[in-house]
N, CA, C and O atoms as CSV, one atom per row, in Angstrom:
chain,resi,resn,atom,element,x,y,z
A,1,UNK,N,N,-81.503,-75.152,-143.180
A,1,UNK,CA,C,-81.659,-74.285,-144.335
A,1,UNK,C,C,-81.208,-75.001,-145.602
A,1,UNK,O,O,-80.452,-75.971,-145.579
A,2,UNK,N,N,-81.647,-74.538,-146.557
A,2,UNK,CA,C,-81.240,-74.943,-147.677
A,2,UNK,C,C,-80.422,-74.629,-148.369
A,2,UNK,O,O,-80.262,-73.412,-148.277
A,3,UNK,N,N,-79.201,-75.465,-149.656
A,3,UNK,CA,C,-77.914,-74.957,-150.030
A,3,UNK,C,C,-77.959,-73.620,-150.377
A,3,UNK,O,O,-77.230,-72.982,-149.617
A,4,UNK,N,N,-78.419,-73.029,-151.074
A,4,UNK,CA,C,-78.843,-71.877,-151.882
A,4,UNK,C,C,-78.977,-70.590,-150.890
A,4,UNK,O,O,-79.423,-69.608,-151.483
A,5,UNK,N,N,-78.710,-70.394,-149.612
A,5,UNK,CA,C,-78.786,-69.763,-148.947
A,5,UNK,C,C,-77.438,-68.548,-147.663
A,5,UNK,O,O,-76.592,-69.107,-146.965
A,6,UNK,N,N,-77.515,-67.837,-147.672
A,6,UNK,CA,C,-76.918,-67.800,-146.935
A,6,UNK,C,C,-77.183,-66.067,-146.094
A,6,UNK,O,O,-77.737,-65.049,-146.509
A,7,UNK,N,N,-76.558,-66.360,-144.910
A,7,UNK,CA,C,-77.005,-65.562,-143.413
A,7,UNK,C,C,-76.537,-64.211,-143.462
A,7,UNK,O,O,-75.308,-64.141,-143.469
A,8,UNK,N,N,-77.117,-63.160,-143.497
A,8,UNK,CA,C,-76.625,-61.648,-143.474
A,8,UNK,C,C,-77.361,-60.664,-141.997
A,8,UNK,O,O,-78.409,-60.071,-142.254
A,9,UNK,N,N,-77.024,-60.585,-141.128
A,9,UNK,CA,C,-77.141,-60.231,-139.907
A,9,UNK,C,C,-78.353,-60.591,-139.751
A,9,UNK,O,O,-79.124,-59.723,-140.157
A,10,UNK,N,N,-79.117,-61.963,-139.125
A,10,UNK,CA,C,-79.999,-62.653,-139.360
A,10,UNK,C,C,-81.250,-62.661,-139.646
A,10,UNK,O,O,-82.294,-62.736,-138.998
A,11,UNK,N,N,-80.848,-62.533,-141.176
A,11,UNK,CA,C,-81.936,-62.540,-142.341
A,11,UNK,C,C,-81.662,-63.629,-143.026
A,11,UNK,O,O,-80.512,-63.875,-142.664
A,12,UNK,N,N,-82.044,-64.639,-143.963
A,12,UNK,CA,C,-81.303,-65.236,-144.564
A,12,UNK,C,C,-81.799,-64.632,-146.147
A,12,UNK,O,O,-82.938,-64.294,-146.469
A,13,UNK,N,N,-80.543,-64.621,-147.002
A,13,UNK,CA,C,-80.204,-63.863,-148.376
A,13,UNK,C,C,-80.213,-65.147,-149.379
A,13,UNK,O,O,-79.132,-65.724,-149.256
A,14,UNK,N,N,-80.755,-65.568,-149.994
A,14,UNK,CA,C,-80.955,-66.766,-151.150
A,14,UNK,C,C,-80.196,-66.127,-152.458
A,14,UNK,O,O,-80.466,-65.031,-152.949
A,15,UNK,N,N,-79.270,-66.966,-152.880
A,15,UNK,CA,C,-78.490,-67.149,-153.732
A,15,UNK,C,C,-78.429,-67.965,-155.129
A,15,UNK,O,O,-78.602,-69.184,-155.156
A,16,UNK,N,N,-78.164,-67.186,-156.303
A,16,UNK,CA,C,-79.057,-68.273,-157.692
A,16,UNK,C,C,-78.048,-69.573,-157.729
A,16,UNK,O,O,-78.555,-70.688,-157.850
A,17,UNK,N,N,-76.246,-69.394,-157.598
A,17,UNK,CA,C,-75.784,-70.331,-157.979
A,17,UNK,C,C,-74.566,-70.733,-156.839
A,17,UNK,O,O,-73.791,-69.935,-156.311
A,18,UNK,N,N,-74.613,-71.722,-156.694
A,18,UNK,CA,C,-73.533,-72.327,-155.071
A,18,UNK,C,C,-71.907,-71.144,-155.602
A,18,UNK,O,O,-71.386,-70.328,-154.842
A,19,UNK,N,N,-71.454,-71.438,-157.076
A,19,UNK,CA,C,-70.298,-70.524,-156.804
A,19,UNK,C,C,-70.348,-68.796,-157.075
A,19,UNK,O,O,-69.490,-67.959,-157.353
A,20,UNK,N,N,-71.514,-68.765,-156.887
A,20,UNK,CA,C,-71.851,-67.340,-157.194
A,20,UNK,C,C,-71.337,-66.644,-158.246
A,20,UNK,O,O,-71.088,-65.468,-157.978
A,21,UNK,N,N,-71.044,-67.080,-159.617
A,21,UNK,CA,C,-71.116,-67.006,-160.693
A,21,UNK,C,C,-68.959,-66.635,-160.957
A,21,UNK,O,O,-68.398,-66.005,-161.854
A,22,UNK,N,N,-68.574,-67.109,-160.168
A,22,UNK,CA,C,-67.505,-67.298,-159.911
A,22,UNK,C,C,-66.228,-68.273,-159.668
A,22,UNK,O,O,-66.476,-69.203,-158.900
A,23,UNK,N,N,-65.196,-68.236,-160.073
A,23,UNK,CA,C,-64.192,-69.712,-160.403
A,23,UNK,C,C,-63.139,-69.587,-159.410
A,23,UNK,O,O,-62.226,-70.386,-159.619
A,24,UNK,N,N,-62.950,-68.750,-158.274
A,24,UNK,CA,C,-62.218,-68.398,-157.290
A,24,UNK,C,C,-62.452,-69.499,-156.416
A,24,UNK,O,O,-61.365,-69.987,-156.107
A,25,UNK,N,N,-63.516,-70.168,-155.824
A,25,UNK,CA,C,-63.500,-71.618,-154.967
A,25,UNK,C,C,-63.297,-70.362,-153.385
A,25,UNK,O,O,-63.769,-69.233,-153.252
A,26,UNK,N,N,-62.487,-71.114,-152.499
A,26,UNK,CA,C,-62.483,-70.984,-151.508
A,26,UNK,C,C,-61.029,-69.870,-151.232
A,26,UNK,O,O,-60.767,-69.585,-150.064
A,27,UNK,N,N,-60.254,-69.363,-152.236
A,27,UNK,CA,C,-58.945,-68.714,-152.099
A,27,UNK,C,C,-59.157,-67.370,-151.697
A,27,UNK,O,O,-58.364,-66.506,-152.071
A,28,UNK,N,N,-60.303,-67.036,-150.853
A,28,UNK,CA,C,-60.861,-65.175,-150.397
A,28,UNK,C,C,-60.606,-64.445,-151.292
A,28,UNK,O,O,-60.988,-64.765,-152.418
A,29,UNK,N,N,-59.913,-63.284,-151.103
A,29,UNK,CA,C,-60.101,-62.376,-152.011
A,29,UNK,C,C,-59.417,-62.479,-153.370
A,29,UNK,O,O,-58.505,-63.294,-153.509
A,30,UNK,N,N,-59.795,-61.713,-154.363
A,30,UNK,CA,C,-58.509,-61.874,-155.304
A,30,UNK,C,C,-59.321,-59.908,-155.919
A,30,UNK,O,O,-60.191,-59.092,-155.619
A,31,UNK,N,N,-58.028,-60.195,-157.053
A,31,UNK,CA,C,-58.005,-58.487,-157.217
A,31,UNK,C,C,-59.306,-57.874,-158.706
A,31,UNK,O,O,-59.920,-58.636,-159.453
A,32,UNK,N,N,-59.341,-57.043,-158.710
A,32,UNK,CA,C,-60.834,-56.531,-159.373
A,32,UNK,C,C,-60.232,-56.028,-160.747
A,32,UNK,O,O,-59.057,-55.735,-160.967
A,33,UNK,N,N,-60.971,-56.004,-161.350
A,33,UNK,CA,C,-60.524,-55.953,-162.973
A,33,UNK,C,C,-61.220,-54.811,-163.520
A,33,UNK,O,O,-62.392,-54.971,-163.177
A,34,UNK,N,N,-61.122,-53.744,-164.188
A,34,UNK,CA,C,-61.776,-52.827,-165.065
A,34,UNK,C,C,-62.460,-53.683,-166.187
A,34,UNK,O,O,-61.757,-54.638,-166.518
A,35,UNK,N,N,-63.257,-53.618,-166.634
A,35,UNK,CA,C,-64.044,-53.637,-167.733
A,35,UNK,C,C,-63.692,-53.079,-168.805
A,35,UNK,O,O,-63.698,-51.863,-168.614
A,36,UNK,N,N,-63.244,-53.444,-170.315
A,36,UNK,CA,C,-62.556,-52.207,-170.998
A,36,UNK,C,C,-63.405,-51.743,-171.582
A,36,UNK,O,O,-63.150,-50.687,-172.162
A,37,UNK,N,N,-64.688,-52.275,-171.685
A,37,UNK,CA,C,-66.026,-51.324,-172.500
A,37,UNK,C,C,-66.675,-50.462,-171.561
A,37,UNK,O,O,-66.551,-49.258,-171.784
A,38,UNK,N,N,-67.450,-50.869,-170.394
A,38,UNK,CA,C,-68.322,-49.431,-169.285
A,38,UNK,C,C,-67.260,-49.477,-168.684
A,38,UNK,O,O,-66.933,-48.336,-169.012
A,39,UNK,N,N,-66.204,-49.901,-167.919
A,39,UNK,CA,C,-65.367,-49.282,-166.560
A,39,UNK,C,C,-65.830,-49.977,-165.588
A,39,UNK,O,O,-65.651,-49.453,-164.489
A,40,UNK,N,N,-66.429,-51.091,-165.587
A,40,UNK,CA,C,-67.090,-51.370,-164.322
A,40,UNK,C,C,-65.933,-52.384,-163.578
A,40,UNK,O,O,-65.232,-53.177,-164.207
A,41,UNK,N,N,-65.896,-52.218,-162.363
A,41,UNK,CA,C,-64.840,-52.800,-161.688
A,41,UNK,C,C,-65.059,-54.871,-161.660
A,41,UNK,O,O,-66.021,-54.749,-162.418
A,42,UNK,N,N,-65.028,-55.437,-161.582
A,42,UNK,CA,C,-65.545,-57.075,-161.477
A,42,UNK,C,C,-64.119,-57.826,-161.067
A,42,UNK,O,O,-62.957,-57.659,-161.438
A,43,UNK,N,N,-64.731,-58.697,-160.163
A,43,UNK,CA,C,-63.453,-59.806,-160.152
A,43,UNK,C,C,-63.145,-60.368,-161.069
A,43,UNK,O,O,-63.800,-60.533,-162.098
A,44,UNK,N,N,-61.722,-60.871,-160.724
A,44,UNK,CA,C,-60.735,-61.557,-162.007
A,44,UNK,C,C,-61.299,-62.442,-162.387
A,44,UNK,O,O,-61.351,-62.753,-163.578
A,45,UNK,N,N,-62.001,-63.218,-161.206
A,45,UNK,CA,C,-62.664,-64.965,-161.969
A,45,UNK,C,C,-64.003,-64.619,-162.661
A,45,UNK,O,O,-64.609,-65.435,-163.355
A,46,UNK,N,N,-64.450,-63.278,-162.412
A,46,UNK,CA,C,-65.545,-63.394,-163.549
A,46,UNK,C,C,-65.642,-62.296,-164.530
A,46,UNK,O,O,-66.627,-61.673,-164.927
A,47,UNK,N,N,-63.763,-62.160,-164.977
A,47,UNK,CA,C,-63.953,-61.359,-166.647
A,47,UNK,C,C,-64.418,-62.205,-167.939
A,47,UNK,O,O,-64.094,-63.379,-168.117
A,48,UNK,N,N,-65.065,-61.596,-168.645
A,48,UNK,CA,C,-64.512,-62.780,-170.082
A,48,UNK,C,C,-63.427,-61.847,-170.472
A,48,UNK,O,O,-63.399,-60.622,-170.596
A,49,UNK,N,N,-62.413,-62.919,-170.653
A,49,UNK,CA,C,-61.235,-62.108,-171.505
A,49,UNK,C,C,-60.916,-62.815,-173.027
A,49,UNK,O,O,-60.329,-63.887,-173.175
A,50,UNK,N,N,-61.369,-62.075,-173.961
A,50,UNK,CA,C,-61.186,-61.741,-175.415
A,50,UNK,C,C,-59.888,-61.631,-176.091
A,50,UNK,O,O,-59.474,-60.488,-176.289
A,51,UNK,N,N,-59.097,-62.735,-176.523
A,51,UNK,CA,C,-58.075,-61.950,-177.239
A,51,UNK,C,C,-57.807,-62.098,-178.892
A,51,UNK,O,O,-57.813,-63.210,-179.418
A,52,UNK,N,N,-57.591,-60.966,-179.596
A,52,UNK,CA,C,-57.914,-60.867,-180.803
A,52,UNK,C,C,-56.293,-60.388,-181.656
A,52,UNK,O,O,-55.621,-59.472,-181.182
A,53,UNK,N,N,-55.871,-61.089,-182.834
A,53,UNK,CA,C,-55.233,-60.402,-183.397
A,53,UNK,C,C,-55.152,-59.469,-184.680
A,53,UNK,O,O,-55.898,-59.539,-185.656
A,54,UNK,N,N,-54.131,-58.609,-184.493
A,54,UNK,CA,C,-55.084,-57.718,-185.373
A,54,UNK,C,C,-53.899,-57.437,-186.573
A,54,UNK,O,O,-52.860,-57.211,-185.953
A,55,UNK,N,N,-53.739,-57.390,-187.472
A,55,UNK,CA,C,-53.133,-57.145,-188.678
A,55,UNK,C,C,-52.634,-55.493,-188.695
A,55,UNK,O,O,-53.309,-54.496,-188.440
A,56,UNK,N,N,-51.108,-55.607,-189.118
A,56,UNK,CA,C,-50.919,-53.499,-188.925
A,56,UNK,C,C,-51.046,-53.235,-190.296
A,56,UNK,O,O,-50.576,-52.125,-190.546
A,57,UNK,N,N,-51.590,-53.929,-191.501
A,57,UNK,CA,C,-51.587,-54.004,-192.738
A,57,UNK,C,C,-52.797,-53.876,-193.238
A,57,UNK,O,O,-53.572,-54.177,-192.330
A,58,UNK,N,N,-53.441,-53.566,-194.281
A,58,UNK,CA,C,-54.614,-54.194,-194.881
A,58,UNK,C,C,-54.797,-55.303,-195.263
A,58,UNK,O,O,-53.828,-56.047,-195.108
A,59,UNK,N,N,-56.121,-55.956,-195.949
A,59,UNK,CA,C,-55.639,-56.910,-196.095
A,59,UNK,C,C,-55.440,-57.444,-197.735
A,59,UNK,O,O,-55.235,-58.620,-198.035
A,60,UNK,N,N,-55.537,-56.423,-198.615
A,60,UNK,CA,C,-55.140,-56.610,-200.089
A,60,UNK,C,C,-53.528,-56.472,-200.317
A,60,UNK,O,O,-53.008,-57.122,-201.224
A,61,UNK,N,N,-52.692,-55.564,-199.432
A,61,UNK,CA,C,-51.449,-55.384,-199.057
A,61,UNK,C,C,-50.914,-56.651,-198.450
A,61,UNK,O,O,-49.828,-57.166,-198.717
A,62,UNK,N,N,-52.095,-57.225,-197.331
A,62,UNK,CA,C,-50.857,-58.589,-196.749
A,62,UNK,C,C,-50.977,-59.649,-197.680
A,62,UNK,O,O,-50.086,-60.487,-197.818
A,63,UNK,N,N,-52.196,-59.656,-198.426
A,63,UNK,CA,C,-51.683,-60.919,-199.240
A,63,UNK,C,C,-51.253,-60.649,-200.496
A,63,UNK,O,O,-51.762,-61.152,-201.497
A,64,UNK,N,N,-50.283,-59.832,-200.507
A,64,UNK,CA,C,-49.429,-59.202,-201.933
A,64,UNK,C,C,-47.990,-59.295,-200.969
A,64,UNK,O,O,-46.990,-59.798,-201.481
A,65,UNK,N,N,-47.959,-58.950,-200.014
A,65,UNK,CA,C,-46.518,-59.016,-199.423
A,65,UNK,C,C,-46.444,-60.563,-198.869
A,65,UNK,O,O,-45.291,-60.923,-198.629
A,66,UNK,N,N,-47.461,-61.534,-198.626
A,66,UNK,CA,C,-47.459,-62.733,-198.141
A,66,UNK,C,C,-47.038,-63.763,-199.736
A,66,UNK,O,O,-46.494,-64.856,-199.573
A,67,UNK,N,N,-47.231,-63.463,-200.599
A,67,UNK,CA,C,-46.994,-63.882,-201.680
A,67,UNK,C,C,-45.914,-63.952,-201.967
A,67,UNK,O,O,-45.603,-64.886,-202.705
A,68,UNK,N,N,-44.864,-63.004,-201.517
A,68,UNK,CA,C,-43.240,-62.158,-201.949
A,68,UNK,C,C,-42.470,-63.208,-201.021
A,68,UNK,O,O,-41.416,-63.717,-201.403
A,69,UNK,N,N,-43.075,-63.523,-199.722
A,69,UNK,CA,C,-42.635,-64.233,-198.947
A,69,UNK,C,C,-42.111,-63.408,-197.593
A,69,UNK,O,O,-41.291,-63.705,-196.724
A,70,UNK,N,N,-42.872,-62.351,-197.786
A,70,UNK,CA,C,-42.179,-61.041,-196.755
A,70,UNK,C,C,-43.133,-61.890,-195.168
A,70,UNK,O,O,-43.871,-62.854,-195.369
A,71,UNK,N,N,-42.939,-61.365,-193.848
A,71,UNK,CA,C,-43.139,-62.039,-192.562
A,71,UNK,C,C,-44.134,-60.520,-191.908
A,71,UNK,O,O,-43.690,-59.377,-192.016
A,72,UNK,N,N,-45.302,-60.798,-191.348
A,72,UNK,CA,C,-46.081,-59.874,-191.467
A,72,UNK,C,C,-45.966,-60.195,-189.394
A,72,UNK,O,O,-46.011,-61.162,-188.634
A,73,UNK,N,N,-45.795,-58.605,-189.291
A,73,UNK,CA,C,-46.364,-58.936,-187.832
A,73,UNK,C,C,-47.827,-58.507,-187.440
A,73,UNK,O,O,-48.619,-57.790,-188.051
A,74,UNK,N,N,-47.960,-59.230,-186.107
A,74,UNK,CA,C,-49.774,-58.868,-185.860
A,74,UNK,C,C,-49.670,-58.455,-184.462
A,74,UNK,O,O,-48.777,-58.940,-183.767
A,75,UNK,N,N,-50.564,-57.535,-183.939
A,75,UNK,CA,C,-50.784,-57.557,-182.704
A,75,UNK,C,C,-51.777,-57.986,-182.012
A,75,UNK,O,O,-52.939,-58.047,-182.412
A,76,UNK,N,N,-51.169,-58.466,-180.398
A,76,UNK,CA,C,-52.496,-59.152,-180.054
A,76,UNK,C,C,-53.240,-58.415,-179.176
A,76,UNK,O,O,-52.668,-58.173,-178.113
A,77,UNK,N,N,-54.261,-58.021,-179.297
A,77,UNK,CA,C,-55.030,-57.153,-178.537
A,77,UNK,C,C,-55.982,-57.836,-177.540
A,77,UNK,O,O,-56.804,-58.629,-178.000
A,78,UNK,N,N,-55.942,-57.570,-176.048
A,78,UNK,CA,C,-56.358,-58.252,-175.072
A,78,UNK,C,C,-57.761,-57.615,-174.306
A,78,UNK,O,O,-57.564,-56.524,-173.772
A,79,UNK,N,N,-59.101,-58.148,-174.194
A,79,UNK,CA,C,-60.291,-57.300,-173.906
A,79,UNK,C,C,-60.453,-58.023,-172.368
A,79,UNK,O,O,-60.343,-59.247,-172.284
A,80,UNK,N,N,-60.697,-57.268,-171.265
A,80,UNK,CA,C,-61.589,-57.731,-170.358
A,80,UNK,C,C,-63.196,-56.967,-170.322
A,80,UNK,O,O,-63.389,-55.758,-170.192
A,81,UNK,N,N,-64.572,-58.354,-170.519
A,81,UNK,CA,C,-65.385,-57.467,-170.199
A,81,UNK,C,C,-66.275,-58.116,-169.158
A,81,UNK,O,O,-66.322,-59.272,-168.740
A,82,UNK,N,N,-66.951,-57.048,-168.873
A,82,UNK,CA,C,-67.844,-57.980,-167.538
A,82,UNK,C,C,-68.776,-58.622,-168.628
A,82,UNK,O,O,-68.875,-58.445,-169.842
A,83,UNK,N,N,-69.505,-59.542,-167.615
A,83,UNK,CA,C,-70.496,-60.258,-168.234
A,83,UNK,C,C,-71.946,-59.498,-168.564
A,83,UNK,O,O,-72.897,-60.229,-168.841
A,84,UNK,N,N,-72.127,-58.165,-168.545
A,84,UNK,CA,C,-73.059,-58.175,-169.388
A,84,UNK,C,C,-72.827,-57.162,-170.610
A,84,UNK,O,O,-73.628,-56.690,-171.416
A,85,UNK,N,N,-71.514,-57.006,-170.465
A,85,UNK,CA,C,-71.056,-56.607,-172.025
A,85,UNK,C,C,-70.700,-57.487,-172.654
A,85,UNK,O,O,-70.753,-57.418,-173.882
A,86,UNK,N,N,-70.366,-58.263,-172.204
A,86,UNK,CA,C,-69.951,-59.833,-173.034
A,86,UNK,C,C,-71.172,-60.455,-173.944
A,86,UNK,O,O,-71.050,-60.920,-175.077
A,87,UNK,N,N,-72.635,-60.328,-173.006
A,87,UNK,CA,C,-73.734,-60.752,-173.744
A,87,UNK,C,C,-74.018,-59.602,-174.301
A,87,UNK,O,O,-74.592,-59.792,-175.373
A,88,UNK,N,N,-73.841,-58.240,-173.999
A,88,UNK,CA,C,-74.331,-57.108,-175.371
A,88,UNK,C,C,-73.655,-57.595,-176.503
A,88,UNK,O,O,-74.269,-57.637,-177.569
A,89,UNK,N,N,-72.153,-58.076,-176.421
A,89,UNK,CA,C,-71.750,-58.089,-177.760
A,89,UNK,C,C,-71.839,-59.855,-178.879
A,89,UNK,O,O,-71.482,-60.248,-179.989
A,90,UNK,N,N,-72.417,-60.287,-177.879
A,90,UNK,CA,C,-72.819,-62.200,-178.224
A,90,UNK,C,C,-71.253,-62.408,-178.188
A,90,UNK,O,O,-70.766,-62.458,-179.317
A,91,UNK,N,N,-70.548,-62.512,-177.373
A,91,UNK,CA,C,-69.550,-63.519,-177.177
A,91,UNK,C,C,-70.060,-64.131,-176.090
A,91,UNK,O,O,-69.411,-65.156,-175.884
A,92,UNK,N,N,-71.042,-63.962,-175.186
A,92,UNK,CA,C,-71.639,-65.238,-174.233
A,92,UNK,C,C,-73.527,-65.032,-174.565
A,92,UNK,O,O,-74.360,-64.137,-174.417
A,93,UNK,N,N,-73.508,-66.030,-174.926
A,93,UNK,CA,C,-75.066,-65.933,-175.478
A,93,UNK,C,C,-76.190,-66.595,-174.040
A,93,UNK,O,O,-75.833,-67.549,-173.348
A,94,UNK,N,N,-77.036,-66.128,-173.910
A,94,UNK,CA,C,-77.712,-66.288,-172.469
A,94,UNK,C,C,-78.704,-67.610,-172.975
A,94,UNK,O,O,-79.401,-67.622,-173.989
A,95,UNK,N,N,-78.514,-69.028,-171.676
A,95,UNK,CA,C,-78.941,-70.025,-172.264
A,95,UNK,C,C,-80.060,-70.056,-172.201
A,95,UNK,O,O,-80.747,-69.229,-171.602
A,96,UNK,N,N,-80.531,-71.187,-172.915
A,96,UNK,CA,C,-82.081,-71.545,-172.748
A,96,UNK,C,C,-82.869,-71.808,-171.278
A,96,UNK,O,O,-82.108,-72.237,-170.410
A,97,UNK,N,N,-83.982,-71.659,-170.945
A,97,UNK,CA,C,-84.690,-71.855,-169.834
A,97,UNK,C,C,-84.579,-73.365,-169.188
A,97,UNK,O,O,-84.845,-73.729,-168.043
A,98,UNK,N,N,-84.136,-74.053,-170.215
A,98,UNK,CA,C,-84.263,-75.540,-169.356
A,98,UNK,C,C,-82.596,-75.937,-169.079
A,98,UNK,O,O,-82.215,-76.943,-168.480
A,99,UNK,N,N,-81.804,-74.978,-169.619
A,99,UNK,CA,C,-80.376,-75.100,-169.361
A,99,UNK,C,C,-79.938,-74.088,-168.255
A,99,UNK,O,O,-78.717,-74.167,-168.123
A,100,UNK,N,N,-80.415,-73.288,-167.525
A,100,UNK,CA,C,-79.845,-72.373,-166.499
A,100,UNK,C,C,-79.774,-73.402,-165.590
A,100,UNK,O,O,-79.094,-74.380,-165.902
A,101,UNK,N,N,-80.245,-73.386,-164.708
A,101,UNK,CA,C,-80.488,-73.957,-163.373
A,101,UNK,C,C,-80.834,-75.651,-163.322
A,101,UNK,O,O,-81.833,-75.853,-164.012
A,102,UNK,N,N,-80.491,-76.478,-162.926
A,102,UNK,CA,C,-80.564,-77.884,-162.569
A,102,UNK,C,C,-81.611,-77.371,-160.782
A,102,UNK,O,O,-81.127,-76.857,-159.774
A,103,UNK,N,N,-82.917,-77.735,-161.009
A,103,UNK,CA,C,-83.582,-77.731,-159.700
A,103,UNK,C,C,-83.936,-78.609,-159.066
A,103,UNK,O,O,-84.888,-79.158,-159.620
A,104,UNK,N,N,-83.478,-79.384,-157.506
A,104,UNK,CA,C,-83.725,-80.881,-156.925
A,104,UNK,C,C,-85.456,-80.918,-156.702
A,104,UNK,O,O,-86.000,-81.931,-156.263
């Protein structure tokens, strides 16, 4: 058989990519992640995780108090999303046709 394949009570099930779109390798299970935009459950190795900081100020206020020499705090706000909220929102942009797949 060929790499791309593999056996489900003997049928064989063809597969697009050897790590199945996943960075886990050979370590079995690992634990499932919420999605913070739909809820959808996904493994850890395939969240995108987003982290953003965010200002508790405006921003005509922080650079009037950044001027004074005053110390501004920020928070960092942490996103997990699956991958096809990730491409709804273009933080993973879907590649070109001659860049997906390498075919022998």
């Amino acid at each position: 058989m060929t790499a791309n394949t593999q056996y489900c009570e003997g049928w064989v099930m063809p597969f697009k990519r050897k790590s199945r779109g996943r960075a886990k390798g050979a370590k079995g299970k690992e634990p499932m992640v919420q999605c913070d935009n739909c809820g959808a459950y996904v493994p850890r190795s395939k969240i995108q995780r987003i982290t953003k900081r965010v200002s508790l100020v405006s921003k005509d206020l922080a650079k009037e108090l950044k001027q004074q020499g005053a110390y501004l705090a920020e928070n960092v706000i942490t996103k997990n999303l699956c991958i096809s909220c990730a491409i709804h929102y273009g933080i993973l942009k879907v590649r070109a046709r001659e860049e997906r797949k390498v075919t022998p």
